[in-house]
C-alpha positions, 0 to 999 in steps of 0.5 A: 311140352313145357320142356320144348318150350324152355328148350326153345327160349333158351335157343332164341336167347342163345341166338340173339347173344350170337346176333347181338356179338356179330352186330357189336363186333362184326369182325367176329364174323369174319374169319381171318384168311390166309395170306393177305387181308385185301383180295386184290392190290392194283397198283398204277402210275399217279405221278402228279402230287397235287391230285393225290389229296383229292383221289384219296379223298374220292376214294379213287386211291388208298395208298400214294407210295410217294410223299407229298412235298409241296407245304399246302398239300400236307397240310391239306392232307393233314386237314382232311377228315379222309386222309391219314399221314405217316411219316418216318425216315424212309429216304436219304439224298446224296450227290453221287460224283464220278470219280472216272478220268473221262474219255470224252472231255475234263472231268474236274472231279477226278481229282479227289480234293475237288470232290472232298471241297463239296462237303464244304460248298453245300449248307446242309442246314440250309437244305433240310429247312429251306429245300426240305421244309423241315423234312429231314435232319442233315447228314454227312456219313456213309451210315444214316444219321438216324441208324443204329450205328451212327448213334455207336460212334456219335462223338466221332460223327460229330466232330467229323460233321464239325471239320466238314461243315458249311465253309463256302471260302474253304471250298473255294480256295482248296478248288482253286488250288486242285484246278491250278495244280491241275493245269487249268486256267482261272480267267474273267470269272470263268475255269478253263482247260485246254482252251476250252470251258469246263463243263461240269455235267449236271444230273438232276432229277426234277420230279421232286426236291431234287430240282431245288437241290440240284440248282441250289448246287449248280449256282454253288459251283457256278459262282466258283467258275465252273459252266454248269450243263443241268441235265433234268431227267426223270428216273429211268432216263438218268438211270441209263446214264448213271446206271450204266458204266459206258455212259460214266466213262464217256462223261455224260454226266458228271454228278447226280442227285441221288435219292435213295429209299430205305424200306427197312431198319437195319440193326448193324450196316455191315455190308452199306459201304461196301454196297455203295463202291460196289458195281452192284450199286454203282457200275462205274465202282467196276473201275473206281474201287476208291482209296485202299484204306478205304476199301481195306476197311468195308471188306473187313466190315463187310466180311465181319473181320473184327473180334470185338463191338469196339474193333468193329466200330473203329472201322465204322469210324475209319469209314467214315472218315475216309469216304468224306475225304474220297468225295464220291458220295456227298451226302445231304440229309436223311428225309422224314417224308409225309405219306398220305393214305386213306382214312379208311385203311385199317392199323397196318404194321410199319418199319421204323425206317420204310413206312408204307414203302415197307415189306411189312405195311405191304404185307399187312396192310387191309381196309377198317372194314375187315377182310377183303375187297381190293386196295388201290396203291398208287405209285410214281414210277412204274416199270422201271426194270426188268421184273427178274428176281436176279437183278431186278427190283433195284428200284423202289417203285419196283420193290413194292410188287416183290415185296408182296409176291416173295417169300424170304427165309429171314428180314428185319424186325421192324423195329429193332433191325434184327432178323426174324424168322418168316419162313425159316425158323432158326437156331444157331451154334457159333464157336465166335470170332476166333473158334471153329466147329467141325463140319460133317463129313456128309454135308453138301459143297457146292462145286460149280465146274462141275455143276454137281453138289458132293460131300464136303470130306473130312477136316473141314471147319466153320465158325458157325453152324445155323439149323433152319426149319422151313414152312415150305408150302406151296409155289403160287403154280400149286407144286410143293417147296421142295428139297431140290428148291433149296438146293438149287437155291443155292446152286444159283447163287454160285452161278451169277456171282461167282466171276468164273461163271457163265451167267455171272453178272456184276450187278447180281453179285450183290453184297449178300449173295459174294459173302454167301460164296466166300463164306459157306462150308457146306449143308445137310439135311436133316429131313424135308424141312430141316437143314443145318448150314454151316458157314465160316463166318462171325457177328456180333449179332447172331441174327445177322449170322442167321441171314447170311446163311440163310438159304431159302428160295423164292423161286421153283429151281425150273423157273431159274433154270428157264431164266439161266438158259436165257441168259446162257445163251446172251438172248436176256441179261441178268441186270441192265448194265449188262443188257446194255454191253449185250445189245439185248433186253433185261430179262422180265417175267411179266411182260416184255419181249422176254416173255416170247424167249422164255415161251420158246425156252420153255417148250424145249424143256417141256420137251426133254423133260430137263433136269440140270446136273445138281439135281439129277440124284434129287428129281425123278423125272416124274418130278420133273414133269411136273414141274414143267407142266405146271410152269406151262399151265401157270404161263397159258392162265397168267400169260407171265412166268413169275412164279413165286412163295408169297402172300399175293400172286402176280396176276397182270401187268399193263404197261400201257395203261401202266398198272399191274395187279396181284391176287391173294394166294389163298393157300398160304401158310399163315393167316393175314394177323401173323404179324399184328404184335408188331403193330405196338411201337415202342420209341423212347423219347428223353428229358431233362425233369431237373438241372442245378441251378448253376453249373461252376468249374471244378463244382460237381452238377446232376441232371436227371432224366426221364425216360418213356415210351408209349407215354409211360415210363421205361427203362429197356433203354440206353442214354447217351450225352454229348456236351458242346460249347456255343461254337459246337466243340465236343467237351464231354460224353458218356452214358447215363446211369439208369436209376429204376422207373424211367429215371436217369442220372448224368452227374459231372464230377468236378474234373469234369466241370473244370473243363468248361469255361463260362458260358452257354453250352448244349446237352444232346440226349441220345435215347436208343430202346431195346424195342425198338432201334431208331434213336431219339434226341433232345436238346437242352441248353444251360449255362456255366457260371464263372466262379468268382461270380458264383462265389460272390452271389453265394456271399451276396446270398449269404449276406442277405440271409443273415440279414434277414435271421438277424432281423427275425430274430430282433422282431422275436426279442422284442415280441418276447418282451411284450409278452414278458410284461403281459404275464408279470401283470396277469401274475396278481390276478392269478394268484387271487384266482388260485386261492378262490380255487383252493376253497372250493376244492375244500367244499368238494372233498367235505361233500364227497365224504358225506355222500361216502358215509349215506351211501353205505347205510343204504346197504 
C-alpha cells in the first residue's frame, strides 16, 4: 500500500513538472508541423496606404506586401504598439527609355546622345532626400549600389558616378546639339520636327514616388523644350504599353518610371545586364540589342567567359561604363522602403535584399502564438499576369503566390547570396576556366527534333560536373516526384527557349533557361534520387555553377504537356507579348478562360492515356494513367490546374473579390523550423576608433577601425577605403589590414599623403562579411595640414615646452635652495641628538650583559 501510495506521489509530481513546462512554454506542446507554420495565407488586394496602419491595427491584415510612403504613415506605424516596420533594400527605380526609331512620329531618344543627356539633367540626390524622404541611396550603374558587386569595383563606379553627375547645362547643350544635327528646329522656347512639336510620351506610374519622379522629369525636359504628353497609368495599364513590342515600335510611349522589385541578395549579377537588353525583360530589346561592345561584354558575363575575379570585373566595369552611355536604362536610386506588419507575427527569416517580399519570409513567416491559424497578407495589385509557370510571375504582386507553392532545387542564402540546397543537395567537380572533364558515354542528350533523350557517345566533354540528390516527395495531386519529372524538366526547357521550336516564346527564354541550353552536355542517373549533371560551363563561385545546372522540376511532366499542347495549338500563349501577336489569352492555371481550354485538353488525354516521346521508355502506361487521373481529380476538387511541390497548395482564386487563398501541404518533406538558423543576421558595421591628429604630406598617418557585427567584435570580413577630396575627386584606395579582434588598420605611407594637398577630405569605409553580403558604409572626414603650418605649430609647441621645462626646472632650484638651507640649520641639533643617542645605547649593552650573566645562574 505504502508502495502505491509513492508510486502515486511520484506520478502527481511528474505530472504537474509536465503541467508546469507546458504553461511556461506553451510551444512545447505543440509539435512543429510539416510544411508551412500558418494553415492558411489569403492574400487580397489593399491598394490604399492610408488605411493600412490602421487594418493592421484592427487585426483585420497582418502583412501589407507594399511599403508605406507618405512620412506620417511611417511614423504612425512606427508609433503603434501593434505594428512592426522592416525595411531593407528591396527596390530600385529607373527611367526605362525607348531607344526604337518609331513608326508613328519623332522619337527624340533614338538618338543615343540624347538619352546618355538625362544622366546629367536628373539630380539623383535631390530625388532620394526630397522625392524619396531619405529612403533610398542614389544610383547610377547597371549593378545595384548596395550589391556585392558594386562594392568589387567601387573605385570605378565612383568616379564613373562623378562624370555623370547632376549637370543641368551640360544636358542642355549635348541635347541642343544632338537635336539640331538631327534637323530639328529650336523656336520661341519650343523643339520642332518637321513642322510639328515634339512629344515626348511620358509613361508615369502614379500609384507611388513615381508620380513625384515623373513630373520632376518632365518639367526637366520641359524647360529644355520638349511638349511633354504625361501618361498616368497604373501597373497593368502601363505594362500592355511597355510590356509589349507593337506598342514600343508605334511610340506610344517614349520613356517610363520603372520601378523594379528585388526579392532576393545576389552574391554575383552574371546574367542582370543581360536581363535588362533581353526581350524576356524588355520586348522592344527584340529589335534593340544596344551597342556591340556592349552586348559583347553581357554575353561573355553572362555566359562566365573570364579566367579570373579580376577578367570578370573588368567586364562588370566595361558594362557599366557603356550602359551609361547607351542611355537606355537611366537609373535613379536604390529604395530602402518601410514594410509595416503586425505585432503579433512571430520571428521570420529575411533576405537581405527582399524582406517580406522574399521566398524566405513567405516560407517562414507564422503568428507569435505558435502553429497554425490563417495569416492575412494584403497586396497592392493582384492578378496582374497570367499564373503559368513558363511566363508568368513576372510581376511581384505575383511572385508572392509562386513563391509559396513552388518548390526550386537551388535559391540564394539569404544573407550571403550564394545558392543553397532546398530540394537538391549538391556536390560539384570542376576542371575551372580552362579544363575539361569526360562525359560518360551513357549520360542522356536531350535532341529536340527529335522529341527523344539518347546517349551522349563518346568524346564528349564539360568543364564541370554537379551530383544532385533530390528529396523528391509529393506533388500537391498526391503522386510521387519521379524520374520522369526531371526528365521532362529538362525536355521543357529545350521546348520554350530554344528559337527552333514550336512552343518557343521570347519572354520564356530567360537568361537561365538559354545559358542552360548552350551549356548542358548531358545527365545520368545514378538511382531515383541521384543525378549527375554535366555542363560546359565555369564561375567563380561553385554555387552559381550548381544553379545553372540544376534541374529540378516544379511542375508534374502531364501539367507541362496539357499546357505545351495549349500553346501548341496558339489557343494560349506562353507569355503576354505573345498572347498579344496571337490575338489569344496568356495561359493561367487558376482561373480564366484558360481553364475551359486546359479542361477540354485534358479529357483528350484522359482519353488516350498520352505519353509524349521522351518518355515512352520512362512511363508505363499505368503510370501514365495515374497521373492523368490525378490531374483530373486535383482540377474536379480545386477547379484550378496548378499543381505544384511546395509548402502551401493553391486553394482558390476570386478575381472578383480580388483575392486567392493557399493551404498548407501537410505531406511536405520538411518540418516549418527548417530554416530558423538563418534567422541571426550578421551585417558588419565599421569606425573610425582613432585618427592622427594631423595629416601632413609626405608625413605617414594610421586610422584604426573597429569592426562588429551583432554588437560584438568581428573579424570575418573585408574593409575597403576611398579617399576623396572636397570636390569628390578619387585620391586614394586600398583595403585594410586586419589586426585580430575586430580591429583594422589604414596606414598611409608617405608617398601616399604627398599626394593630398591642404584640405578637407573624406574617408568612405566599405565593410562587406563573410556572413553575410550586403556592404555597409561610413563616412569620416579630416583635414590635411599644410607643412609649413604643421612645422611652425610643431616650433610653436616646441618653444612653449622648453619654455614651460625651463620654468620648472628654475622653481626646482630655488626649491632646492630652500631645502639646502633648512637641513645646514638642523645639522647642530643633530649632532647634539647623536651624542645623547650614543650614551644611552652604552647603558642598553651594560644592562644586556648583566641580564646575560643572572640568567645562566638560574640553571
Amino acid at each position: 500500500m505504502k508502495s502505491e501510495r509513492s508510486l502515486l506521489s511520484l506520478a502527481l509530481v511528474a505530472l504537474f513538472a509536465v503541467w508546469m513546462l507546458l504553461t511556461v512554454n506553451p510551444s512545447a506542446a505543440e509539435e512543429i508541423p510539416f510544411g508551412p507554420f500558418p494553415d492558411r495565407v489569403i492574400i487580397f488586394r489593399q491598394a490604399a496606404e492610408a488605411t493600412v496602419v490602421p487594418m493592421i491595427e484592427r487585426g483585420e491584415m497582418d502583412v501589407w506586401l507594399w511599403n508605406l510612403m507618405i512620412p506620417e504613415n511611417v511614423r504612425q506605424a512606427e508609433e503603434s504598439p501593434y505594428v512592426k516596420v522592416v525595411r531593407t533594400y528591396a527596390g530600385s527605380v529607373q527611367l526605362l527609355v525607348n531607344p526604337l526609331e518609331t513608326t508613328e512620329g519623332f522619337n527624340p531618344f533614338s538618338i543615343r546622345e540624347i538619352r546618355e543627356a538625362l544622366n546629367w539633367l536628373i539630380d539623383r540626390n535631390y530625388i532620394v532626400s526630397e522625392i524619396y524622404h531619405g529612403r533610398g541611396v542614389p544610383r547610377w550603374t547597371m549593378f545595384r549600389t548596395v550589391s556585392p558587386d558594386y562594392s568589387r569595383i567601387i573605385e570605378f563606379a565612383k568616379n564613373l558616378e562623378a562624370n555623370y553627375g547632376y549637370n543641368f547645362e551640360k544636358a542642355k547643350s549635348q541635347i541642343f546639339r544632338a537635336l539640331s544635327d538631327a534637323g530639328a528646329e529650336y523656336r520661341e522656347g519650343k523643339w520642332y520636327y518637321n513642322g510639328e512639336p515634339i512629344v515626348v510620351n511620358f509613361l508615369i506610374r502614379p500609384e507611388d514616388e513615381r508620380k513625384d519622379l515623373g513630373d520632376y522629369v518632365a518639367s526637366q525636359l520641359e524647360a529644355l523644350g520638349f511638349t511633354v504628353n504625361r501618361l498616368y497609368k497604373v501597373s497593368r495599364d502601363a505594362f500592355l504599353l511597355w510590356g509589349a513590342f507593337e506598342p514600343s515600335k508605334r511610340g506610344e510611349w517614349h520613356i517610363y518610371t520603372a520601378g523594379w522589385a528585388h526579392t532576393a541578395i545576389t552574391a554575383y549579377d552574371d546574367d542582370t545586364p543581360w536581363f535588362w537588353y533581353s526581350p524576356d525583360n524588355i520586348p522592344l530589346c527584340q529589335e534593340y540589342r544596344g551597342p556591340p561592345l556592349l552586348r559583347e561584354a553581357m554575353d561573355k558575363l553572362h555566359a562566365a567567359e573570364y579566367k579570373s575575379m579580376e577578367e570578370r570585373n573588368e567586364l562588370v566595369k566595361k558594362i557599366c561604363e557603356l550602359a551609361l552611355w547607351d542611355g537606355v536604362h537611366i537609373w535613379v536610386l536604390d529604395q530602402q522602403p518601410a514594410f509595416p506588419l503586425s505585432a503579433g507575427m512571430g520571428d521570420a527569416v529575411l533576405d537581405l535584399y527582399g524582406g517580406i517580399w522574399s521566398f524566405w519570409f513567405l516560407r517562414t513567416m507564422r503568428k507569435a502564438e505558435g502553429p497554425g491559424g490563417d495569416v492575412k497578407l494584403g497586396n497592392r495589385a493582384m492578378f496582374i499576369e497570367g499564373f503559368n509557370p513558363i511566363a508568368g510571375f513576372s510581376w511581384l504582386y505575383d511572385v508572392f503566390a509562386y513563391y509559396m507553392v513552388a518548390d526550386p532545387g537551388v535559391f540564394p542564402h539569404p544573407h550571403t547570396g550564394k545558392y543553397i540546397p532546398i530540394r537538391s543537395e549538391f556536390t560539384i567537380i570542376t576542371a575551372g576556366p580552362e579544363g575539361k572533364l569526360d562525359v560518360p558515354s551513357d549520360a542522356l542528350i536531350y535532341n529536340l527534333s527529335l522529341g527523344k533523350f539518347e546517349p551522349v557517345g563518346e568524346g564528349v566533354k564539360s568543364a564541370s560536373k554537379v551530383t544532385f540528390r533530390f528529396t523528391l516527395g509529393k506533388w500537391h495531386h498526391g503522386q510521387p516526384i519521379t524520374k520522369a519529372d526531371i526528365l521532362y524538366g529538362i525536355a521543357e526547357t529545350f521546348k520554350v527557349a530554344s528559337e527552333e521550336s514550336p512552343l518557343y516564346d521570347s519572354v520564356a527564354a530567360s537568361p537561365a533557361r538559354v545559358l542552360f541550353i548552350k551549356s548542358f552536355k548531358g545527365i545520368r542517373f545514378i538511382a531515383d534520387d541521384t543525378v549527375e549533371v554535366y555542363l560546359d560551363y565555369w564561375h567563380v563561385d561553385d554555387s552559381y555553377i550548381v544553379n545553372a545546372a540544376s534541374v529540378w522540376s516544379d511542375t508534374p511532366w502531364e501539367l507541362l504537356v496539357l499546357m505545351n499542347e495549349a500553346v501548341s495549338r496558339k489557343e494560349l500563349a506562353w507569355s503576354v507579348d505573345m498572347a498579344d501577336i496571337w490575338g489569344v489569352d496568356q495561359l493561367d492555371l487558376t482561373k480564366g478562360r484558360s481553364i475551359g481550354i486546359l479542361e477540354s485538353i485534358l479529357n483528350e488525354f484522359v482519353e488516350e492515356n498520352y505519353i509524349p516521346s521522351e518518355l515512352e521508355d520512362v512511363v508505363s502506361p499505368s503510370d501514365a494513367a495515374s497521373r492523368w487521373n490525378a490531374l483530373k481529380a486535383f482540377y474536379e476538387s480545386r477547379g484550378h490546374f496548378w499543381v505544384s511541390n511546395g509548402p502551401y497548395v493553391f486553394a482558390s482564386a476570386d478575381p472578383t473579390a480580388l483575392q486567392m487563398t493557399l493551404e498548407a501541404f501537410r505531406e511536405y518533406p520538411f518540418r516549418a523550423n527548417k530554416w530558423d538558423e538563418f534567422m541571426a543576421v550578421k551585417v558588419p558595421s565599421v569606425r573610425v576608433s582613432s585618427a592622427p591628429e594631423d595629416i601632413v604630406p609626405g608625413l605617414s598617418a594610421t586610422f584604426r577601425l573597429a569592426v562588429e557585427a551583432l554588437g560584438a567584435p568581428y573579424d570575418y570580413a573585408e574593409v575597403k577605403y576611398l579617399i576623396t577630396d572636397g570636390v569628390g575627386n578619387l585620391i586614394l584606395s586600398g583595403k585594410a589590414t586586419p589586426k585580430g579582434e575586430g580591429t583594422f588598420e589604414i596606414t598611409l605611407t608617405g608617398e601616399d599623403t604627398g599626394k593630398m594637398r591642404p584640405g578637407v577630405y573624406s574617408l568612405l569605409l566599405i565593410v562587406i562579411g563573410e556572413e553575410a553580403a550586403l556592404p555597409s558604409t561610413a563616412l569620416y572626414t579630416f583635414m590635411v595640414t599644410p607643412e609649413i603650418a604643421y612645422f611652425e605649430r610643431l616650433v610653436r609647441a616646441t618653444e612653449a615646452d622648453l619654455g614651460n621645462r625651463i620654468s620648472t626646472l628654475e622653481t626646482d632650484i630655488g626649491s632646492l635652495s630652500e631645502s639646502i638651507n633648512k637641513l645646514s640649520a638642523s645639522l647642530a641639533s643633530i649632532q647634539n641628538t647623536v651624542n645623547i643617542v650614543l650614551a644611552l645605547s652604552v647603558v642598553a649593552l651594560i644592562a644586556s650583559i648583566i641580564a646575560v650573566v643572572l640568567s645562566l645562574r638560574k640553571k
